[in-house]
C-alpha positions in Angstrom: 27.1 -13.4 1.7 26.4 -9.5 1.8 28.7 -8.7 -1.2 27.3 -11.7 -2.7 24.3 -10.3 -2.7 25.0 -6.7 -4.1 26.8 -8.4 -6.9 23.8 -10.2 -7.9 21.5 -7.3 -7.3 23.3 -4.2 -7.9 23.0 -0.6 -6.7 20.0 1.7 -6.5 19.7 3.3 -9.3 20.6 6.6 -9.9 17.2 7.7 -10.7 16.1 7.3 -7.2 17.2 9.9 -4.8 14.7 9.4 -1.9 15.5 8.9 2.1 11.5 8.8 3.3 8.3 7.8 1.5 5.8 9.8 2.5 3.2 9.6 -0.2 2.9 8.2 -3.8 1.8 11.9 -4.8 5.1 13.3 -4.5 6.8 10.4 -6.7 7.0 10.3 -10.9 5.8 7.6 -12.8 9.4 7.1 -13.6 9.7 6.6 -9.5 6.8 4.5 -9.4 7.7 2.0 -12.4 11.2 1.9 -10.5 9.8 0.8 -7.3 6.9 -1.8 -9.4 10.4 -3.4 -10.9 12.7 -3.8 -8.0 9.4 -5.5 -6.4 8.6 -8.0 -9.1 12.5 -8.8 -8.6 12.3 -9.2 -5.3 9.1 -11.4 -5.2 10.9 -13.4 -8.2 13.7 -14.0 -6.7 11.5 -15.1 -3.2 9.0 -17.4 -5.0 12.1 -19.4 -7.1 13.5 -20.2 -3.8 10.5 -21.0 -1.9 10.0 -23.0 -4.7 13.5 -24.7 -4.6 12.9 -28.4 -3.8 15.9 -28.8 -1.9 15.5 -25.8 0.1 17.3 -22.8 0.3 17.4 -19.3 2.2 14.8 -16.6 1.4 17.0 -14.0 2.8 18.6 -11.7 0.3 21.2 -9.6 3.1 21.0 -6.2 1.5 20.3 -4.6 4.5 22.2 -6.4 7.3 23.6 -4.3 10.2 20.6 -2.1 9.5 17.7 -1.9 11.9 14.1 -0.5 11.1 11.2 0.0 13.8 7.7 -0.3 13.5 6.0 2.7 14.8 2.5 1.8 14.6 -0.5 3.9 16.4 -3.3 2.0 14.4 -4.5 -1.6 14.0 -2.6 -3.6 11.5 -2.6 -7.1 10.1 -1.3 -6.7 6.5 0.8 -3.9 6.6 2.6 -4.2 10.0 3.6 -7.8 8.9 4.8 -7.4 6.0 6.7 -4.7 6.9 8.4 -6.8 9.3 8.9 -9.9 6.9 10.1 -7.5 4.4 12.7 -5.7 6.3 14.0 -9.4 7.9 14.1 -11.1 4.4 16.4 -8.3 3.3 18.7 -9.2 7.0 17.8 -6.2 8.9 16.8 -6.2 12.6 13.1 -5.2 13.2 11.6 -3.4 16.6 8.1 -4.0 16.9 6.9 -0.4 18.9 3.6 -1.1 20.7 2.2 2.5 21.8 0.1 1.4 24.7 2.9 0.2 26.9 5.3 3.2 25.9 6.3 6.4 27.3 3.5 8.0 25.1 0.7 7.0 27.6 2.6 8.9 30.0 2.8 12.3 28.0 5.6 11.7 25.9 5.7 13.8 22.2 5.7 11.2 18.9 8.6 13.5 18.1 10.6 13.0 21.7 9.6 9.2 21.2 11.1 8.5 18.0 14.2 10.5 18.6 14.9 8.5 21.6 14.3 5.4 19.7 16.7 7.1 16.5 19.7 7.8 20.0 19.6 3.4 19.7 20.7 4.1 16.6 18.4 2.7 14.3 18.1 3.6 10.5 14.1 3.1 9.7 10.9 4.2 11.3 8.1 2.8 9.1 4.7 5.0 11.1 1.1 4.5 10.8 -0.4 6.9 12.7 -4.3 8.4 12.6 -3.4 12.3 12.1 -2.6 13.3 8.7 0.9 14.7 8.3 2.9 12.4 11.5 4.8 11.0 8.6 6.1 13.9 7.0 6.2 15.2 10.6 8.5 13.0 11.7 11.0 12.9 8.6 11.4 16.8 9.4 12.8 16.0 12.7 14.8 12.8 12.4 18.2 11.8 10.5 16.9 8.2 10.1 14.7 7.4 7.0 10.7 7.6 7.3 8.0 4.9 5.5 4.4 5.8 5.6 2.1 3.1 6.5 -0.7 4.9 6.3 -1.4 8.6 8.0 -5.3 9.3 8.5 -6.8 9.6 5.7 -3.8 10.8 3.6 -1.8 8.4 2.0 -1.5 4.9 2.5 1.8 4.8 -0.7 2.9 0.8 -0.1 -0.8 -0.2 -0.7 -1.3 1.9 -3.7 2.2 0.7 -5.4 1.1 -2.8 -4.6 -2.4 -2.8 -5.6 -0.5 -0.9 -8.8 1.6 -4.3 -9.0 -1.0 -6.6 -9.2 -2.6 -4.7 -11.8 0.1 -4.7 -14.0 1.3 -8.2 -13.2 -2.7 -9.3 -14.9 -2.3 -6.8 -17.6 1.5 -6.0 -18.1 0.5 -2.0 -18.1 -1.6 0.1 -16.4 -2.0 2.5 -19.4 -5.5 2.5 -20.8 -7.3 0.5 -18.5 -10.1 1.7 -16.5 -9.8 1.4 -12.8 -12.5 2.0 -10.5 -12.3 2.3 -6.6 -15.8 1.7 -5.1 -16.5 2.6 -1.8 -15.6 4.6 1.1 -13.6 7.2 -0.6 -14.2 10.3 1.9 -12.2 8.7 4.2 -9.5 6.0 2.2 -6.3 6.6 2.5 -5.7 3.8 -0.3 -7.7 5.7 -2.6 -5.6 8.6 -2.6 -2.5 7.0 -2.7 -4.4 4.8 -6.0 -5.5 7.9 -7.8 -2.3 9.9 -8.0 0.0 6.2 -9.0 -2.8 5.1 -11.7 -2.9 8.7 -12.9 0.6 8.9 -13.2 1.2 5.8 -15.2 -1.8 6.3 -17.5 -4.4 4.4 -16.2 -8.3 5.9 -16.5 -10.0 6.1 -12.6 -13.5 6.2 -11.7 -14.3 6.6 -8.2 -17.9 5.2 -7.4 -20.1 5.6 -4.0 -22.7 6.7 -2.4 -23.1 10.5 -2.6 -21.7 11.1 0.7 -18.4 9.4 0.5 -17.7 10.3 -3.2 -16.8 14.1 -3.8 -17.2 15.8 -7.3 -14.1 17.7 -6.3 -12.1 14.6 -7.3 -13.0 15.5 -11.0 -11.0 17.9 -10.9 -7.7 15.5 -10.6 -9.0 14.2 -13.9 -11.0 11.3 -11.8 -14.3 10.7 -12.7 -17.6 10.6 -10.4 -19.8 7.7 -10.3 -22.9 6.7 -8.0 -24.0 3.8 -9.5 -22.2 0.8 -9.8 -24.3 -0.9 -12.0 -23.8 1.7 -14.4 -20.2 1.6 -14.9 -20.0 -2.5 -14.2 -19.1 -3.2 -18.6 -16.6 -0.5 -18.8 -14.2 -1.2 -15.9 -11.3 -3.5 -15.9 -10.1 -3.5 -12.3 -12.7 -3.0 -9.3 -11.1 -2.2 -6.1 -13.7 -2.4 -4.0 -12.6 -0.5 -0.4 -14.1 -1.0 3.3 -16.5 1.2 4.8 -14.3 2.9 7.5 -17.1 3.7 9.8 -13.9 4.1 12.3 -13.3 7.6 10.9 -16.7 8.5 10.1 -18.5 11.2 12.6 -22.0 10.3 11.3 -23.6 7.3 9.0 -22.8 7.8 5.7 -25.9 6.0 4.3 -29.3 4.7 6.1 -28.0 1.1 6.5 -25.0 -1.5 5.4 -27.7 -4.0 4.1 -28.7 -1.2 1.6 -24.5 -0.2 1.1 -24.3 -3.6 0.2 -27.5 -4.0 -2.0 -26.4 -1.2 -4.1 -22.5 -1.3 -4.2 -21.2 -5.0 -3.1 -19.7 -7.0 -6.1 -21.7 -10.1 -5.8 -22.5 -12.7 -8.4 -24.6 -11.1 -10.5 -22.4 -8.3 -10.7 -19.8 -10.6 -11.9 -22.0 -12.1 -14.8 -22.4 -8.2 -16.1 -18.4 -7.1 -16.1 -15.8 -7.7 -18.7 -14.6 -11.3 -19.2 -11.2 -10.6 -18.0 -12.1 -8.4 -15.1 -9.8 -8.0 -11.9 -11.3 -7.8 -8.3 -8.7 -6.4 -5.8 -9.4 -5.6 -2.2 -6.8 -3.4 0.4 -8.8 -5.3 3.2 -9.9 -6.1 5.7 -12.8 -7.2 3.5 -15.8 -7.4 4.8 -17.8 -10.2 3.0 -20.8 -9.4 2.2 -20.5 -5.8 2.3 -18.5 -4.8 -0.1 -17.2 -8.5 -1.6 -19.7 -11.2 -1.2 -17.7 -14.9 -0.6 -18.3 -16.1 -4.2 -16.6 -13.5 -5.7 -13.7 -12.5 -3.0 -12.8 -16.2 -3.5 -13.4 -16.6 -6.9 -11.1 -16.9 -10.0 -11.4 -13.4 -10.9 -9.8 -12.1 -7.4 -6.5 -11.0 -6.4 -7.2 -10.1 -3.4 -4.3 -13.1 -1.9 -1.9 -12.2 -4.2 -2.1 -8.4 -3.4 -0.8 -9.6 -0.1 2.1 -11.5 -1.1 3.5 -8.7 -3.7 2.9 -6.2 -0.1 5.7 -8.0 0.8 7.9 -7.8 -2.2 6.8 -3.7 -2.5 7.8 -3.0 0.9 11.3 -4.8 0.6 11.5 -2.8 -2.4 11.2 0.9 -0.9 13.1 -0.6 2.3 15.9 -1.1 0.1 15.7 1.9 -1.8 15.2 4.2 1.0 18.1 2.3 2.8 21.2 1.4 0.6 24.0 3.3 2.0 25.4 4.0 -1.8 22.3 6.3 -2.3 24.4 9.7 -2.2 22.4 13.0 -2.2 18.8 11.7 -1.4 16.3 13.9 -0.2 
């Protein structure tokens, strides 16, 4: 079944040379287009036999025998299971680590922890974690490979490749359009991860906020500044419109959320003002009527569902990549 499998898939290819993703800024577009097409297969080859009328296994064993661990320290709906379901419909094994009943509330290091969980011999530690830098941390001090799921407000890579997915699936390029993220940017990891990927593959990004949350220093990336969404509403092709993390936030950002959302949630008459073809993507949680109101996170011009089913497909993609034995000389 396994060699069945490689025959119809293939090797990695050369190009990548990876063992850990730790951030979308340290990848090429070449990197990034790579890791956009083995998804697409992947969720091809998924939906055709989901689709199959007389059945059929959604399992495609590239990674059997292998056995990946998720090391989360933050909440997690999306990413946590999708990691999961990814890493099982390629046939690996998957731990689920849950922090608050583990040595760590006793004084354990996260280093000493995950190299007692690497001496069970496993081969993947996907880590969300709320300090900047536990990623990267971590793949200095273990042999096994290491997937970001989101460090502080760093990077969050697997939500930026698949909100970079969806995009091109509605467009069939990212080059040329005009992106803007709207929002919490101060403190969104997704943003980050979204500027550097659309930057890379051509793509034109306006970030847009109140004052507070949106920095002029992101000009500087080639990014420009916005503060009113009602300015910029005819010229952008993609919103993705991010939650107000008030979780990382020391003091309010702005006076109130009914005046957030007054000024900056994409409601219905918003809608009426954008481009015909306009896509709405979300990295949720979305909070309707904050940022989204229902009529337009449910509407025909959303994406927001779909995001979630090509997480799946992205993260088997970078599993794979990260993870196929025949990758000699990775780094």
């Amino acid at each position: 079944m396994v060699s069945e499998a490689l025959q119809e898939w293939g090797t990695v290819p050369a190009l990548w040379k990876r063992r850990h993703l730790l951030g979308v800024e340290e990848l090429s577009a070449a990197e990034i287009t790579l890791i956009l097409d083995q998804a697409e297969r992947f969720r091809e080859v998924l939906c055709r036999r989901r689709n199959n009328l007389t059945g059929g296994d959604r399992k495609i064993p590239l990674l059997n025998g292998k056995t990946c661990v998720n090391l989360f320290f933050e909440n997690s709906t999306r990413t946590r299971t999708s990691f999961g379901l990814a890493a099982r419909r390629l046939g690996a094994d998957v731990i689920e680590f849950t922090a608050a009943t583990s040595s760590l509330a006793k004084g354990e290091t996260i280093i000493d922890t995950a190299k007692n969980l690497e001496a069970m011999q496993i081969d993947c530690v996907v880590v969300r974690h709320g300090c900047p830098g536990t990623p990267k941390l971590l793949s200095e001090n273990l042999n096994c490979s290491v997937l970001n799921a989101g460090d502080g407000t760093h990077e969050h890579p697997t939500q930026g490749l698949l909100d970079m997915l969806t995009i091109r699936q509605r467009f069939g390029t990212l080059k040329g359009l005009t992106v803007a993220l709207v929002g919490d940017i101060a403190h969104s990891r997704t943003a980050r991860s979204n500027i550097w990927g659309l930057k890379k593959l051509g793509a034109n990004v306006i970030v847009c906020g109140p004052s507070t949350l949106v920095s002029k220093h992101w000009e500087e990336f080639g990014v420009e500044c916005s503060y009113s969404l009602d300015a910029i509403l005819d010229r952008v092709d993609v919103f993705n419109l991010l939650r107000i993390q008030f979780e990382r936030q020391v003091v309010r950002p702005f006076p109130s959320i009914a005046e957030y959302a007054h000024l900056y949630a994409m409601n219905g008459e918003r809608m009426r003002r954008t481009k015909r073809d306009v896509l709405i993507i979300a990295p949720g949680p979305i909070n309707r009527g904050v940022e989204i109101t229902p009529e337009v996170a449910d509407g025909p011009h959303s994406a927001i569902l779909e995001q979630v089913t090509n997480g799946v497909a992205v993260r088997m993609a970078v599993l794979w990549l990260t993870l196929t034995q025949e990758n000699d000389n990775r780094k």
